[in-house]
C-alpha positions as CSV (number, residue, x, y, z in Angstrom):
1,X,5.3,14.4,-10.1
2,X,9.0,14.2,-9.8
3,X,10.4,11.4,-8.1
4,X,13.6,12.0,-6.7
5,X,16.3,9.4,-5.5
6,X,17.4,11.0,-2.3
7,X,13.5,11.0,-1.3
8,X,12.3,7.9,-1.9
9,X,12.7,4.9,0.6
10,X,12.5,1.5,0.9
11,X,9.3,-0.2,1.5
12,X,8.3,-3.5,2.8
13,X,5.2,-5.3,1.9
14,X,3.7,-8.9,2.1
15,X,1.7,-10.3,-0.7
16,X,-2.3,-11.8,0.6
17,X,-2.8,-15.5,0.7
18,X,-6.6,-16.4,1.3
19,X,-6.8,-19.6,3.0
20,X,-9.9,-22.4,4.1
21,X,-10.5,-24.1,7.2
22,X,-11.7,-27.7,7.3
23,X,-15.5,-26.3,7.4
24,X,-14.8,-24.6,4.3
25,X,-14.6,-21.0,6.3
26,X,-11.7,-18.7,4.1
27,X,-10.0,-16.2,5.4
28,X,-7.5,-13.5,4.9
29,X,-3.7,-13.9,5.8
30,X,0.1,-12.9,4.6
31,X,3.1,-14.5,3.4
32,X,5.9,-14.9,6.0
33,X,8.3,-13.6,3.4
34,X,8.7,-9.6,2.3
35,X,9.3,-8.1,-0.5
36,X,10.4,-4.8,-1.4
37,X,10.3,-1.7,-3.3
38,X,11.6,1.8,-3.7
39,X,8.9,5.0,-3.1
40,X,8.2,8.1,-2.2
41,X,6.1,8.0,0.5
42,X,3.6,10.8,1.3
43,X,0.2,11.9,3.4
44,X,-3.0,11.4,1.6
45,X,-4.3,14.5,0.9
46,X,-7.0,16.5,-1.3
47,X,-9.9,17.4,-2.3
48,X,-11.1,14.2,-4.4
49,X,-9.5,11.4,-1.5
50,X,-11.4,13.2,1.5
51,X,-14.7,13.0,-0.3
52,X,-14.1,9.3,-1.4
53,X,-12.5,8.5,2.3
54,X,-13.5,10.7,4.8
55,X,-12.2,10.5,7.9
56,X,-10.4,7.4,7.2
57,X,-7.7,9.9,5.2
58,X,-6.0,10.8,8.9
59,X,-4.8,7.2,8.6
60,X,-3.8,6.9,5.1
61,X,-0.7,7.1,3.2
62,X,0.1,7.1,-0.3
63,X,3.4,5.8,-2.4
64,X,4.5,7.4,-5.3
65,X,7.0,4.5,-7.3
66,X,8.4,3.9,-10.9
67,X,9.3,0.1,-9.7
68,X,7.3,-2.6,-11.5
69,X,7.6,-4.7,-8.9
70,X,5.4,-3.3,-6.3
71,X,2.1,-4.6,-4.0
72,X,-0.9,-5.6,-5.1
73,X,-4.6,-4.4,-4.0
74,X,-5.0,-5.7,-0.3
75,X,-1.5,-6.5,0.5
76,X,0.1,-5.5,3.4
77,X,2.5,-2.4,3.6
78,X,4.5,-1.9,6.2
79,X,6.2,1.3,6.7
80,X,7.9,2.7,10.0
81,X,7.0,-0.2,11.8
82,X,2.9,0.5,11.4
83,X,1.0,-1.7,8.8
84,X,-1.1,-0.4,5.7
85,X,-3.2,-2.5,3.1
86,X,-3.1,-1.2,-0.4
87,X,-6.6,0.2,-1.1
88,X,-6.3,1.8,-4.3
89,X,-3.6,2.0,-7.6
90,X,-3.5,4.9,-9.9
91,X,-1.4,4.2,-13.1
92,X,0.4,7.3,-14.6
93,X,4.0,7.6,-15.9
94,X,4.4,6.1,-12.5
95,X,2.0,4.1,-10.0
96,X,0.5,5.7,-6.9
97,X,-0.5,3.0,-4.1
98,X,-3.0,4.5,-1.8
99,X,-2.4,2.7,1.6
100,X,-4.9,2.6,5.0
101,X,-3.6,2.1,8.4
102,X,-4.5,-1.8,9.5
């Protein structure tokens, strides 16, 4: 997959912070502060992803990047103002976030 400069955008995504109440209940949240990357953003699509998501793959996005600097598994992703959370990684030459709508 070629990933070329005057494609790819930039991305903004939160890292996860789990957190406890005082009764000892954790729960899921986001830092305040974003980070960002540089990708090539893309529909999910094929053969392989609808079998392992279903319908859930009308929602879904994925992110082509070379950056080493880039989310983790269930951080949040926000990209033209609607937020994903990282689902899956696939590391090739380059990394390949897949991303579900939250």
């Amino acid at each position: 997959m070629r990933l070329l400069s005057k494609t790819q955008k930039v991305i903004k995504y939160y890292k996860r912070v789990t957190g406890a109440d005082p009764d000892g209940t954790e729960y899921e949240d986001y830092e305040t502060q974003a980070s960002f990357f540089v990708g090539n953003v893309f529909q999910t699509a094929g053969g392989i992803k609808t079998e392992l998501y279903g319908e859930r793959i009308t929602d879904m996005i994925s992110i082509a990047t070379k950056d080493s600097d880039y989310p983790n598994k269930h951080d949040k992703v926000v990209y033209k103002d609607k937020s994903y959370k990282v689902i899956a990684i696939m590391n090739y030459d380059h990394s390949v976030l897949d991303c579900e709508a939250i």
